[in-house]
C-alpha positions, 0 to 999 in steps of 0.5 A: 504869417505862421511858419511852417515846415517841410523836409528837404528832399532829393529835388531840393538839393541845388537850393539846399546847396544856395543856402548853404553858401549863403551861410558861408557867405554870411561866415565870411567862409565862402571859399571854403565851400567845396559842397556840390549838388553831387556831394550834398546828394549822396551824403544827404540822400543815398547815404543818409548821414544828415538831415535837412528841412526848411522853414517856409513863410507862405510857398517859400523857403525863407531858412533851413537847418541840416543836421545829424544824430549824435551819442552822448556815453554819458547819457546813455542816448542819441542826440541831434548835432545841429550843424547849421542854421540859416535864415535868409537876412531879408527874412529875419527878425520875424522869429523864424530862427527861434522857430527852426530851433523849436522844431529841432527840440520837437524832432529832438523829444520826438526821437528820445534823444536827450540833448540837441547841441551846436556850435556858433561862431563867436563874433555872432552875437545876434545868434548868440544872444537869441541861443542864450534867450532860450535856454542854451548854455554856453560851454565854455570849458570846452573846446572844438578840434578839427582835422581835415585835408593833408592832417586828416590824411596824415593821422589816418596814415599813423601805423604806431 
């Protein structure tokens, strides 16, 4: 059965927060899901900062991907950040990750943008041999920093 697409919408907030844990689950992060369908809604839907659709095999969401355009100075132009990507693991092996990632190339060249980028956690060799099967490259000379909760508070609180 071909895969096909649909965009996520405001109806679709509780099943985009389902998958969301079931990624955090796979993760082994699930306590670090904070997301409410409150939270998922106004950043997704009233503010817009990120996107999400879903993968389908016949009627039912079998993966999803959420998203975001980011900006490459060197480039000169946008880019498609890819933050996550899930296919339910009774769904998988039948190309629907493959799928989703050529969908966001296609979203990618559609919008001009000149690169589509992700991070992947480094214990995930399925993810990571499939990503490298297709062209990624691995950017091994760099390096993803965070700052979050009380070193996010106290770095906005910096007055020197």
């Amino acid at each position: 059965m071909p895969v096909t697409f649909r965009p996520a919408e405001e109806k679709d907030t509780a099943l985009l927060l389902s998958f969301i844990r079931a990624l955090a689950e796979y993760e082994r992060m699930l306590d670090d899901v904070v997301a409410t369908e409150e939270i998922l809604n106004e950043w997704l839907f009233d503010r817009r900062v990120a996107e999400a659709f879903f993968a389908l095999e016949g009627e039912t969401e079998v993966g999803f991907a959420l998203y975001f355009q980011n900006f490459s100075t060197f480039l000169g132009r946008g880019g498609i950040y890819l933050e996550d990507l899930f296919v339910l693991p009774e769904h998988r092996g039948k190309g629907y990750g493959k799928a989703i990632l050529a969908r966001l190339a296609q979203i990618t060249r559609e919008r001009g943008c000149g690169r589509l980028e992700w991070a992947c956690l480094d214990w995930n060799q399925p993810s990571i041999d499939l990503y490298l099967s297709l062209g990624a490259e691995r950017m091994n000379e760099w390096r993803v920093y965070r700052v979050s909760g009380d070193a996010l508070h106290a770095l906005a609180n910096i007055t020197d």
